[in-house]
C-alpha positions as CSV (number, residue, x, y, z in Angstrom):
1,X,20.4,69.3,98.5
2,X,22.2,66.1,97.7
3,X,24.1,65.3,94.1
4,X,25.1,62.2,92.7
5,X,28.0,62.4,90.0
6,X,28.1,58.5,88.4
7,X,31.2,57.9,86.5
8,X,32.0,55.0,83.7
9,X,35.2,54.8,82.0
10,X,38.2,56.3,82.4
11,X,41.0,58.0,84.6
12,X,40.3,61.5,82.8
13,X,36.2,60.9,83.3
14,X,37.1,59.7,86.9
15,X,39.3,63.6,86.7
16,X,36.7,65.4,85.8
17,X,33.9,64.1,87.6
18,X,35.7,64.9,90.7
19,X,36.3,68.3,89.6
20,X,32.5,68.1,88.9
21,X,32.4,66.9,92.6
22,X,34.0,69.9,93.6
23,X,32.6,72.8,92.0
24,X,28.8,71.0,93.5
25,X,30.0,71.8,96.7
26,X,31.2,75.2,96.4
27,X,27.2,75.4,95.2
28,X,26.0,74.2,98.6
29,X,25.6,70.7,97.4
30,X,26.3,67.4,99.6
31,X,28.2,65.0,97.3
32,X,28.6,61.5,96.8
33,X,30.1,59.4,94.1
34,X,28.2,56.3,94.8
35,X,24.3,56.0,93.3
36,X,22.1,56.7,96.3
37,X,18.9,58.8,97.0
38,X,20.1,62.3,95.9
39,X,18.3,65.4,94.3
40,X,20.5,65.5,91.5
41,X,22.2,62.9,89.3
42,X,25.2,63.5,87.4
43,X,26.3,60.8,84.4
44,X,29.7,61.1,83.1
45,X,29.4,58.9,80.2
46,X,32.2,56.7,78.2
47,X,31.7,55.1,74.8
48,X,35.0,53.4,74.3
49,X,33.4,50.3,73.7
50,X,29.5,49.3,72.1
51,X,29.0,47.9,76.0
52,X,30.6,50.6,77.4
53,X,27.8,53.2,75.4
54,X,25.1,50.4,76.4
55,X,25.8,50.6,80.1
56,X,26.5,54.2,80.0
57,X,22.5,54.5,78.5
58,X,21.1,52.1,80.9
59,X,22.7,53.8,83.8
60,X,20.0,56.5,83.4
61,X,17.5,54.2,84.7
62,X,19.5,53.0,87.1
63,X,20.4,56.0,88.8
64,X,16.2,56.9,88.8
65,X,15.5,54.1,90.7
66,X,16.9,55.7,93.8
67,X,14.8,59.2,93.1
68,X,12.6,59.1,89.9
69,X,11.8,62.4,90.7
70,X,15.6,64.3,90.4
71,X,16.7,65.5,87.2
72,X,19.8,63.6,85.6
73,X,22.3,65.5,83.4
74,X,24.6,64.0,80.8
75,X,27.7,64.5,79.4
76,X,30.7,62.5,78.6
77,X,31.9,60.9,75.7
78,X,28.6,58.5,75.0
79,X,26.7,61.6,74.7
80,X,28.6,63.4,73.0
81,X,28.8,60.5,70.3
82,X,24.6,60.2,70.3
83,X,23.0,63.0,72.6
84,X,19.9,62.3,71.2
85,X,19.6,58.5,72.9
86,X,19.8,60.1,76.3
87,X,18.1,63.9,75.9
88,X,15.0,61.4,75.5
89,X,15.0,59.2,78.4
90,X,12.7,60.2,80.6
91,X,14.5,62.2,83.6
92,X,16.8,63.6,81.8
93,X,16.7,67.3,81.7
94,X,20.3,68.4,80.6
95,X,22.6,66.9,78.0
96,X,25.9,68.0,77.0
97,X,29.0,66.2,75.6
98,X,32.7,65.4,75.9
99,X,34.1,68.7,75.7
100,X,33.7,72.1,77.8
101,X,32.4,69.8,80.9
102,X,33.4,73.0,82.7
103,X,29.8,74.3,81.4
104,X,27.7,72.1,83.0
105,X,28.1,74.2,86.4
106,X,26.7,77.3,85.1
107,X,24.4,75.5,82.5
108,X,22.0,73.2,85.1
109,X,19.2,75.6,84.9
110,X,19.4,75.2,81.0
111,X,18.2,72.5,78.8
112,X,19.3,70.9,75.7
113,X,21.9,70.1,73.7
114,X,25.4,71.7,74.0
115,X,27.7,70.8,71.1
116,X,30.0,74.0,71.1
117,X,33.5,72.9,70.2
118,X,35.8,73.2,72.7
119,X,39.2,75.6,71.4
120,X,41.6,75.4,74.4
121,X,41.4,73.6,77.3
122,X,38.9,73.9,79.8
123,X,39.8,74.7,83.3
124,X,37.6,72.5,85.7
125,X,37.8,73.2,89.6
126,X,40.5,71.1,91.7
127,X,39.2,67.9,92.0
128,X,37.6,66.4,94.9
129,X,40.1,64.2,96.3
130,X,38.6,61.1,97.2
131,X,41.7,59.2,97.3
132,X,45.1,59.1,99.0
133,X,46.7,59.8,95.0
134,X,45.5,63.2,93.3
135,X,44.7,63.0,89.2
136,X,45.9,66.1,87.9
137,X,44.4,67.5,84.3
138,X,47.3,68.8,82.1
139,X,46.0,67.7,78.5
140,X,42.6,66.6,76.8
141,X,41.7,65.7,73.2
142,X,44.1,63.8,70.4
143,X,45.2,64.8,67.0
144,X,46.1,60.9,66.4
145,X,43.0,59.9,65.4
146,X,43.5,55.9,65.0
147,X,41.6,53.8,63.0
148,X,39.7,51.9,66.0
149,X,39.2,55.4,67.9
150,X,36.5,57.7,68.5
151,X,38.2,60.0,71.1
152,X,39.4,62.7,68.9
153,X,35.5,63.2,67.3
154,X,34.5,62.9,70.7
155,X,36.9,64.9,72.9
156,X,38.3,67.5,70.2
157,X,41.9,68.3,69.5
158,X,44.7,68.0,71.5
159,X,44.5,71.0,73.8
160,X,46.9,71.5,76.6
161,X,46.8,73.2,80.3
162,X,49.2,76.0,81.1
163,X,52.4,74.6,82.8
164,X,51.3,77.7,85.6
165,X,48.0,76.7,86.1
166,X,49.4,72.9,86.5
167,X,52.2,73.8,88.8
168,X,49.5,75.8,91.5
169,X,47.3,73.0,91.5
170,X,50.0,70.7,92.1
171,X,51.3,72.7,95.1
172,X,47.9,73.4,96.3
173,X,46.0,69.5,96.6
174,X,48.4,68.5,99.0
175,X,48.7,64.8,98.4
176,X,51.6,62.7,98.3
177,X,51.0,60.8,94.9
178,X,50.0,63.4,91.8
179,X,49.2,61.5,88.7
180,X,49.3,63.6,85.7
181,X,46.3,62.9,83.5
182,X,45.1,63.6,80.4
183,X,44.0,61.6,76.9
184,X,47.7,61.9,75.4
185,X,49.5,63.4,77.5
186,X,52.6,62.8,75.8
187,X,51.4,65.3,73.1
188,X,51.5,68.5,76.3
189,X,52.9,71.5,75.2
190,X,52.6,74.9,76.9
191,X,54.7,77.2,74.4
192,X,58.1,75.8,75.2
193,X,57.0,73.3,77.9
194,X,56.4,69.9,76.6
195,X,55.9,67.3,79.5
196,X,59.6,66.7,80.1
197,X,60.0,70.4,81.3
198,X,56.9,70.4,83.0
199,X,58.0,67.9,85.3
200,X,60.7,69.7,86.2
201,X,58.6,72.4,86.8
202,X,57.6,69.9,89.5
203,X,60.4,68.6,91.2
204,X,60.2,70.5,94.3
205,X,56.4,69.7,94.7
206,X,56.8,67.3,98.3
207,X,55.0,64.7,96.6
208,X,55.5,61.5,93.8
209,X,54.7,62.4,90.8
210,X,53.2,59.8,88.5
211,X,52.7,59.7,84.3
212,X,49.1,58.9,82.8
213,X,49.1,57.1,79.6
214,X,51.9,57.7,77.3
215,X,52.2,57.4,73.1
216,X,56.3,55.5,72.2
217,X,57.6,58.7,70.8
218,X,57.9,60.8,74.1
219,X,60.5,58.3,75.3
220,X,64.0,59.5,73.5
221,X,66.9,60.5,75.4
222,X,66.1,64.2,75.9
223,X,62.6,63.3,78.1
224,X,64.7,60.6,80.1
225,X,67.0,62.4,81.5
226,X,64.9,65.2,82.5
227,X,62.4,63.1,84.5
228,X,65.6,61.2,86.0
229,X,67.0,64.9,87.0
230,X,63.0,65.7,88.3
231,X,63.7,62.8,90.8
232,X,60.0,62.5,91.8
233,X,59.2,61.0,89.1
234,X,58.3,57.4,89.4
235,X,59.5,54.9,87.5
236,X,56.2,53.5,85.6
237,X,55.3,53.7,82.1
238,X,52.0,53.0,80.4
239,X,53.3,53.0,77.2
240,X,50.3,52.2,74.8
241,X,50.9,49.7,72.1
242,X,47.5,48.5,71.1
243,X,49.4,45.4,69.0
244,X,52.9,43.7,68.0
245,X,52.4,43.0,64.6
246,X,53.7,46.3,62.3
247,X,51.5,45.1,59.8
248,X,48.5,45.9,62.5
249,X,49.7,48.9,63.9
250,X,49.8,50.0,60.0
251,X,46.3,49.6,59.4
252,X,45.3,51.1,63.1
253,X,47.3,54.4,61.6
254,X,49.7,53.9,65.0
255,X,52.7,55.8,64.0
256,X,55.5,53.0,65.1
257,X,56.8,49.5,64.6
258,X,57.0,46.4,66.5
259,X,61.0,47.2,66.6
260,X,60.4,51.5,67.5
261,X,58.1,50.1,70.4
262,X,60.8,47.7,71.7
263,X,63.7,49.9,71.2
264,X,61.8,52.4,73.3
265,X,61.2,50.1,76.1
266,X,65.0,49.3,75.8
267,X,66.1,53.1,76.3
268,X,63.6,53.2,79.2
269,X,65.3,50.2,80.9
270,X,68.7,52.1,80.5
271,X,67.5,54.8,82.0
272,X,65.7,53.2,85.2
273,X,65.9,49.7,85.2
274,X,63.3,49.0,87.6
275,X,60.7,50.1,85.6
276,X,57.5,49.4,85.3
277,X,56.5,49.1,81.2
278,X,52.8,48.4,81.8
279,X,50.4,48.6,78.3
280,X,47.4,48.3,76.5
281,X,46.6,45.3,73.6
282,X,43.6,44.9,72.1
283,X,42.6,41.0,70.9
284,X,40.7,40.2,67.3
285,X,41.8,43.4,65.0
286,X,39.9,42.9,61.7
287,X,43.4,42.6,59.9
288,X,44.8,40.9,62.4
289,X,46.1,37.4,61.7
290,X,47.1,34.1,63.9
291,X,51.0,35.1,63.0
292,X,50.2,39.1,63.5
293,X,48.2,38.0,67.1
294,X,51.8,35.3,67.6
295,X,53.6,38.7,67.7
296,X,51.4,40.0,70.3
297,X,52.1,37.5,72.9
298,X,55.9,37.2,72.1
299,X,56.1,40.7,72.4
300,X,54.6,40.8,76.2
301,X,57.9,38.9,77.4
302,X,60.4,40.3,75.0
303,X,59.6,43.6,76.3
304,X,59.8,42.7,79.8
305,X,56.2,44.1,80.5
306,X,54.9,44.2,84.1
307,X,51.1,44.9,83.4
308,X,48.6,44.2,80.5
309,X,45.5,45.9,80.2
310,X,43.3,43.3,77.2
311,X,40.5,43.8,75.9
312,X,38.4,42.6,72.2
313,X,38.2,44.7,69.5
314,X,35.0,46.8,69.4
315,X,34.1,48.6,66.4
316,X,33.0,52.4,66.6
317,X,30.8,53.4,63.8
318,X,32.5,56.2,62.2
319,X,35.9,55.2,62.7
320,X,37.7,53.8,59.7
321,X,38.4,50.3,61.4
322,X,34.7,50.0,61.8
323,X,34.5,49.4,57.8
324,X,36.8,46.9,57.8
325,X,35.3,42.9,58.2
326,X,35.4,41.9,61.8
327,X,36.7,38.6,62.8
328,X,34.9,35.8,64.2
329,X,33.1,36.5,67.4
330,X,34.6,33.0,68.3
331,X,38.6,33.5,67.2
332,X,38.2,37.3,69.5
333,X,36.9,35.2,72.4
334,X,39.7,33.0,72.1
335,X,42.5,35.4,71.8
336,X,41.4,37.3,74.7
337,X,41.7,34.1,76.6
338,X,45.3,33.2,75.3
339,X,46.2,37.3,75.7
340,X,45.0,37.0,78.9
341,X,47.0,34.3,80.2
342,X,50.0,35.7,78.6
343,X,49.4,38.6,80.9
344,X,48.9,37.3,84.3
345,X,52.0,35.6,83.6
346,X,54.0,38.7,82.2
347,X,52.8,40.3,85.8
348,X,53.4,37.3,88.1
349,X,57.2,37.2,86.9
350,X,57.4,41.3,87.0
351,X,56.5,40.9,90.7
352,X,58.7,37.8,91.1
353,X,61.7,39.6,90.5
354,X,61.2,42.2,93.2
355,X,60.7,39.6,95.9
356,X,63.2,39.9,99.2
357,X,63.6,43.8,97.8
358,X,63.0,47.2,99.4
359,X,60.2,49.0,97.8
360,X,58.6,52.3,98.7
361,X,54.7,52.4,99.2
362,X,51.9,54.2,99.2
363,X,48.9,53.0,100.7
364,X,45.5,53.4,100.4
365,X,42.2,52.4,102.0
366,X,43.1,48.2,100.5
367,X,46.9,47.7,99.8
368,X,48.9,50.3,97.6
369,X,51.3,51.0,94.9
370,X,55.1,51.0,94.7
371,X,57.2,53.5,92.6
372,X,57.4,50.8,89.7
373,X,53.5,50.1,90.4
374,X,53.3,46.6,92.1
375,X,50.1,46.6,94.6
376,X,51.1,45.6,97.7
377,X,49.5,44.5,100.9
378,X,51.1,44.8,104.4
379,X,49.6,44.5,108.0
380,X,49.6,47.8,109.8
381,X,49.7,50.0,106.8
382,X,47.1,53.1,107.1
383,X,45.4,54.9,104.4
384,X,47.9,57.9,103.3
385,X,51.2,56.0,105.2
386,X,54.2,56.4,102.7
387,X,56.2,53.5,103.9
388,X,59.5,51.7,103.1
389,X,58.6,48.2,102.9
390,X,60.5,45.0,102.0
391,X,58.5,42.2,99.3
392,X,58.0,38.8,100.8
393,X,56.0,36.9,98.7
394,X,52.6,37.3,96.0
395,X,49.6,37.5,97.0
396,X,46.3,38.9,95.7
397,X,46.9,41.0,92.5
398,X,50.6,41.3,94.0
399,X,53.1,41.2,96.5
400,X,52.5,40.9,100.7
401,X,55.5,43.0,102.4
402,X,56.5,43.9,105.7
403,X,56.7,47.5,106.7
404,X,61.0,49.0,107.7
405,X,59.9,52.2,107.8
406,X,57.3,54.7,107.9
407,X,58.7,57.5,105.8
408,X,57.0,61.1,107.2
């Protein structure tokens, strides 16, 4: 019996549908991640975004091209936000949501709709590792609930794992990159473990050990110093910020300014100066003006940010932002353009400043990632070599380098 798990979306989907992967095979199933002839398809849905709900639909039809015959089950965050769009499609035998994934395992000779809310957190299996990093759960949900956001109707509460439970999975996967996942993961807290102590919890774990996305506030002096005294922590950041204007950050409920944000990234720098601040802005807010979008750009260099993730606003029905009039299709086109550009060249002078340095590297099956998360390329490197490398020039999405040193 083959299964195919499909995955849209993000890291924590990616997570759990490995974990998914996993617990398949301890059933006897052969596995595979990419849409094939299989006896079972598995749809781990995202609906971040109106397209990213359309394609998560249509995927349903084109995961049955390969075997109309084999059932498909459903769950993620797209059905979780409208079960009923895919418990009718024909194929489709089993349909749960966002929350208490861990069910499907036990529930695929059920049907229906499985809306239970989820109180803690739900242990998954390890996840199959089919990369040279490992994504480790530690957190799901958010009590943040911004105006633009679905995730918190979707995925419940903040819930967090127990700091034990992290710390044998982490000494168990055996990779030599572990990324701590989760939806906020800044907001982890195991009775008197918040994510500062957990990762020194970690710091003998023989790996690098790598944050998920992160909310401003975790950044004060406290957290810093404990992941500098962890010492495996790397030096990279996703600190989202969603926009620069205060006035915009106000009406998406985020609870900072354009000044707390910058001040952060500021104590950050202190603290490891090589860092990598990379973030998250999002183009055409329905309050957002040509000055409030100004502060956007400006803020990209001013806070020295190496990566940009852009992308339009979308509205979620439901959320509060959703109310509000959008903009122009036309003015969100061309702000992602401009917000666009103002990233690629945030990046290429991030990278630009590490040329003719020593960087360490992990690679993977095309290029890798350095502590302060520039990709690089180098001839020779292997899938899984952790390598001492020194910058030459850009190239690609970023830097070619010559290998000093394999490090074992």
């Amino acid at each position: 019996m083959k299964a195919c798990v499909f995955t849209l979306g993000c890291k924590m989907n990616e997570v759990e549908s490995s974990s998914l992967m996993r617990g398949l095979e301890e059933r006897g199933y052969e596995v595979t991640d990419v849409p094939c002839y299989a006896d079972l398809y598995v749809l781990n849905t995202c609906a971040v975004t109106a397209e990213a709900e359309r394609k998560s639909r249509q995927a349903v039809a084109r995961l049955r091209k390969f075997n109309p015959a084999a059932p498909v089950v459903v769950c993620g965050c797209a059905s979780e936000q409208n079960g009923e769009a895919f418990y009718g499609k024909e194929g489709v035998t089993l349909v749960l949501g966002a929350q208490n994934k861990g069910r499907l395992l036990e529930a695929l000779e059920t049907q229906g709709i499985f809306r239970e809310t989820e109180r803690g957190f739900c242990e998954l299996p390890p996840p199959k590792q089919t990369k040279t990093r490992a994504f480790l759960r530690i957190q799901d949900g958010c009590d943040r609930f911004c105006s633009y956001c679905l995730i918190p109707y979707l995925r419940g509460r903040s819930r967090s794992r127990s700091a034990e439970s992290v710390l044998q999975e982490a000494r168990a996967c055996g990779a030599k990159e572990i990324v701590l996942t989760g939806v906020d993961i800044s907001s982890y807290r195991d009775g008197n473990v918040g994510l500062g102590e957990l990762l020194l919890s970690l710091k003998d774990i023989p790996a690098r050990i790598r944050l998920g996305s992160l909310e401003e506030g975790i950044a004060d002096e406290k957290f810093l110093r404990q992941m500098r005294e962890a010492g495996n922590a790397l030096p990279h950041f996703h600190l989202s910020l969603q926009s620069g204007s205060t006035a915009v950050l106000k009406a998406m409920n985020r609870r900072y300014t354009r000044e707390e944000y910058l001040a952060c990234c500021r104590k950050i720098y202190e603290y490891f100066p090589d860092a990598a601040i990379t973030t998250d802005i999002i183009a055409g807010f329905p309050t957002e003006t040509e000055e409030d979008f100004a502060q956007s750009l400006s803020l990209i260099a001013e806070a020295g940010l190496a990566r940009v993730h852009c992308f339009p606003f979308s509205p979620r029905p439901g959320t509060a932002a959703a109310k509000k009039k959008a903009l122009p299709a036309e003015v969100k086109r061309e702000r992602m353009a401009r917000l666009t550009e103002a990233a690629k060249r945030a990046e290429s002078e991030y990278i630009s400043r590490f040329l003719g340095t020593e960087r360490t590297v992990l690679f993977e099956e095309d290029g890798g990632y350095s502590e302060n998360y520039i990709r690089v390329y180098a001839d020779g490197a292997q899938e899984g070599m952790l390598a001492r490398v020194k910058l030459i020039k850009p190239y690609r999405d970023g830097a070619f380098a010559e290998i000093k040193e394999e490090i074992k």
